[in-house]
N, C-alpha and C positions, 0 to 999 in steps of 0.2 A: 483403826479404832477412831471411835468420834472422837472432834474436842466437845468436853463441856462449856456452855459460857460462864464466864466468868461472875461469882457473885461477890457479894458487896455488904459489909452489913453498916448498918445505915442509925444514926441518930437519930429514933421516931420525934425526939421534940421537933429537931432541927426541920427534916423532913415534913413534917406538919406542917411547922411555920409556911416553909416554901409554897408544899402547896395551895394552905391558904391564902398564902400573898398573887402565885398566879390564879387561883380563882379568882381574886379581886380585883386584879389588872385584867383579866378576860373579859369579866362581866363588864368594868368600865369601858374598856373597849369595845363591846356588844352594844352599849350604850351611845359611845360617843361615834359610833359608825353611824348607827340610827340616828342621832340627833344631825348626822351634817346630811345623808339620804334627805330628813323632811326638810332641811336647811334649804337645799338648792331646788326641793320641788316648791316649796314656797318663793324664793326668789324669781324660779321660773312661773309659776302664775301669777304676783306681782306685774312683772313686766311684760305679760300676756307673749310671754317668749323672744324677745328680743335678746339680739347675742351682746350687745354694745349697752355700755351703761354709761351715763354721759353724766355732768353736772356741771352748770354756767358754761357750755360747750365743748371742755375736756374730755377724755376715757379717763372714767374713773375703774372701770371694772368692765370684766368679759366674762362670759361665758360660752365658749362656741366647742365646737366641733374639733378638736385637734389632730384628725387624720387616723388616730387608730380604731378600732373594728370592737368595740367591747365581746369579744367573744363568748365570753362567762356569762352574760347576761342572756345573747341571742340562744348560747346552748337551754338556757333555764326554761325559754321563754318560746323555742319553737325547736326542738331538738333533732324534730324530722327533717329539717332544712339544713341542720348544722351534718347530720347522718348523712345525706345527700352529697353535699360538699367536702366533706373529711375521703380524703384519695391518703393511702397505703403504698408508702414510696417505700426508704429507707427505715422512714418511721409515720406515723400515722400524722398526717398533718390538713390541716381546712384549707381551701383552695381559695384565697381571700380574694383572689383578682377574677377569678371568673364567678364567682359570689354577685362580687360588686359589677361585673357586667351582666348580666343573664337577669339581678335580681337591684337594682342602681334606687328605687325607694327605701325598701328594706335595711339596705345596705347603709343609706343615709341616715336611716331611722336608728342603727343600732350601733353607730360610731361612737365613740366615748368622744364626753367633753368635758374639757378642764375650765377649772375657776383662777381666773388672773386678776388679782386689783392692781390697780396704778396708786401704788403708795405714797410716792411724793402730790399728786393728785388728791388721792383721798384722803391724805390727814390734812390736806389745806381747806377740807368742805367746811368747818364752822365758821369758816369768815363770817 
């Protein structure tokens, strides 16, 4: 005999409430993802791409390269490349080391890179 799942009866106010409340945390996080996206493509044409951000000589801030492979992006963005390189072991996985040999621009082009300020640095710039 099947189980049935289990049901639940449920306080529509309450219910409501909630899921108005995560639509509204969704949407702002829809939003505030977009707003840091145009964040750091404006940063990056400001500084016509430089990873190092300096002030009276210090690192105030970086933006570089941090070694990982944004995968989710190169799948978005070239899938036949990512099909290519995804081998079928134990489980389906991207072959990220010969990616990065066979294809070493590419590879550079679709690394993720993180935002680091120098805080002690950068709350001392209004001098």
């Amino acid at each position: 005999m099947s189980q049935l799942a289990k049901s639940q009866d449920f306080n529509l106010d309450n219910l409501s409430l909630l899921w108005q409340e995560f639509e509204t945390r969704k949407k702002r996080l829809d939003e505030d993802t977009k707003w840091i996206d145009e964040f750091k493509t404006q940063i990056d044409r400001l500084s016509g791409g430089a990873e190092v951000y300096t002030y009276r000589g210090a690192e105030v801030a970086s933006y570089r390269q941090n070694g990982n492979l944004s995968l989710s992006k190169l799948t978005k963005e070239q899938p036949e490349l990512v099909s290519r390189y995804t081998e079928i072991v134990a489980e389906q996985k991207f072959n990220k080391d010969r990616f990065e040999q066979e294809n070493p621009e590419l590879y550079q082009q679709y690394r993720a890179k993180v935002w680091r300020m120098n805080k002690g640095v950068a709350l001392g710039m209004t001098e």
